[in-house]
C-alpha positions as CSV (number, residue, x, y, z in Angstrom):
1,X,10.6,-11.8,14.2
2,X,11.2,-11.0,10.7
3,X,13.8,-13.3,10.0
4,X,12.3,-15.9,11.0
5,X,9.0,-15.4,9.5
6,X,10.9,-14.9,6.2
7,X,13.0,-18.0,6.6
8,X,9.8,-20.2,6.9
9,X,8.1,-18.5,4.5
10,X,10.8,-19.2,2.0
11,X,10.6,-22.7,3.3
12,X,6.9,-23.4,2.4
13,X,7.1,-21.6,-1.1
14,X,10.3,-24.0,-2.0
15,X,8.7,-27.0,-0.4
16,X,5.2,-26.8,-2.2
17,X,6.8,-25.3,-5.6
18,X,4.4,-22.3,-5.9
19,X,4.2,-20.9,-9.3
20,X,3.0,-17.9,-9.1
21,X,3.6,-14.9,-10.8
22,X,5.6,-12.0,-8.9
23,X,2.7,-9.9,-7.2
24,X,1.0,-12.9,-5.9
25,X,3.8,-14.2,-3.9
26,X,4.3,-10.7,-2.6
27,X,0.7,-10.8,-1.5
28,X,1.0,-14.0,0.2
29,X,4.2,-13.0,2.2
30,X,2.4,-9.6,3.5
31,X,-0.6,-11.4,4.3
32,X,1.6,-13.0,7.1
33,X,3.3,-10.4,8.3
34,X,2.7,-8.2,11.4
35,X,-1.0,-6.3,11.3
36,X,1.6,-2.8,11.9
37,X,4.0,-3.7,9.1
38,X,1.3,-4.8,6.6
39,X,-0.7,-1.8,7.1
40,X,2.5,0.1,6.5
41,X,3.9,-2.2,3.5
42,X,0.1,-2.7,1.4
43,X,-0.5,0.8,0.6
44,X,3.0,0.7,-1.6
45,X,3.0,-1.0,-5.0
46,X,6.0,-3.3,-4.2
47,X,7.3,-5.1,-7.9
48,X,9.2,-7.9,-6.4
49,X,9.2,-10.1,-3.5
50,X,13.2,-9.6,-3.0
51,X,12.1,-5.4,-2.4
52,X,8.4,-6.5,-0.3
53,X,11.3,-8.8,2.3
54,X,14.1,-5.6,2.5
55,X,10.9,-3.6,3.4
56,X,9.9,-5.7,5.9
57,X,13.2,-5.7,7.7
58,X,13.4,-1.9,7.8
59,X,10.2,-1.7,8.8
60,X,10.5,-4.7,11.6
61,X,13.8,-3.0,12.5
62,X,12.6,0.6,12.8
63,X,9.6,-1.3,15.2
64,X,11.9,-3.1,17.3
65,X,13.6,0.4,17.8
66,X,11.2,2.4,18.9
67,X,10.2,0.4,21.4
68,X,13.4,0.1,22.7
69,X,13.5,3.8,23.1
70,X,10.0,3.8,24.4
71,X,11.1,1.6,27.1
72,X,14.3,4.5,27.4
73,X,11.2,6.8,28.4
74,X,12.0,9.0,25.2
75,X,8.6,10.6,23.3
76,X,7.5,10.5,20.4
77,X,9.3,13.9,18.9
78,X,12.2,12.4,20.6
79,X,12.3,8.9,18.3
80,X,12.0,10.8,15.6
81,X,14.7,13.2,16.2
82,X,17.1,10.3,16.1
């Protein structure tokens, strides 16, 4: 999910040649992203697009995790006790 969202996105802004300054391209890659991550990710002032992507994938990865133990049958307290 997020590295391939990430790859194409980094695709499109090389292919077209955006110039943009720093913030805007940071918008433009949260505006992609999952509705839970971007929630998450826009209420943080994030300076660089190389921090908005790291971000992302700890956010993406935590995601992917807790479903994982969802599916485990572990609770809430339980996910976050790990």
């Amino acid at each position: 999910m997020f590295s391939e969202y990430t790859e194409e996105f980094n695709t499109l802004v090389a292919n077209i040649d955006i110039r943009e300054i720093e913030d805007q391209i940071v918008v433009r890659y949260l505006e992609g992203l999952n509705c839970i991550i971007y929630g998450d990710l826009s209420m943080h002032h994030i300076p660089s697009i190389s921090e908005c992507m790291n971000m992302t994938k700890c956010c993406s990865n935590f995601i992917q995790g807790t479903h994982i133990k969802q599916d485990l049958g572990l609770n809430h307290f339980e996910i976050i006790m790990l």
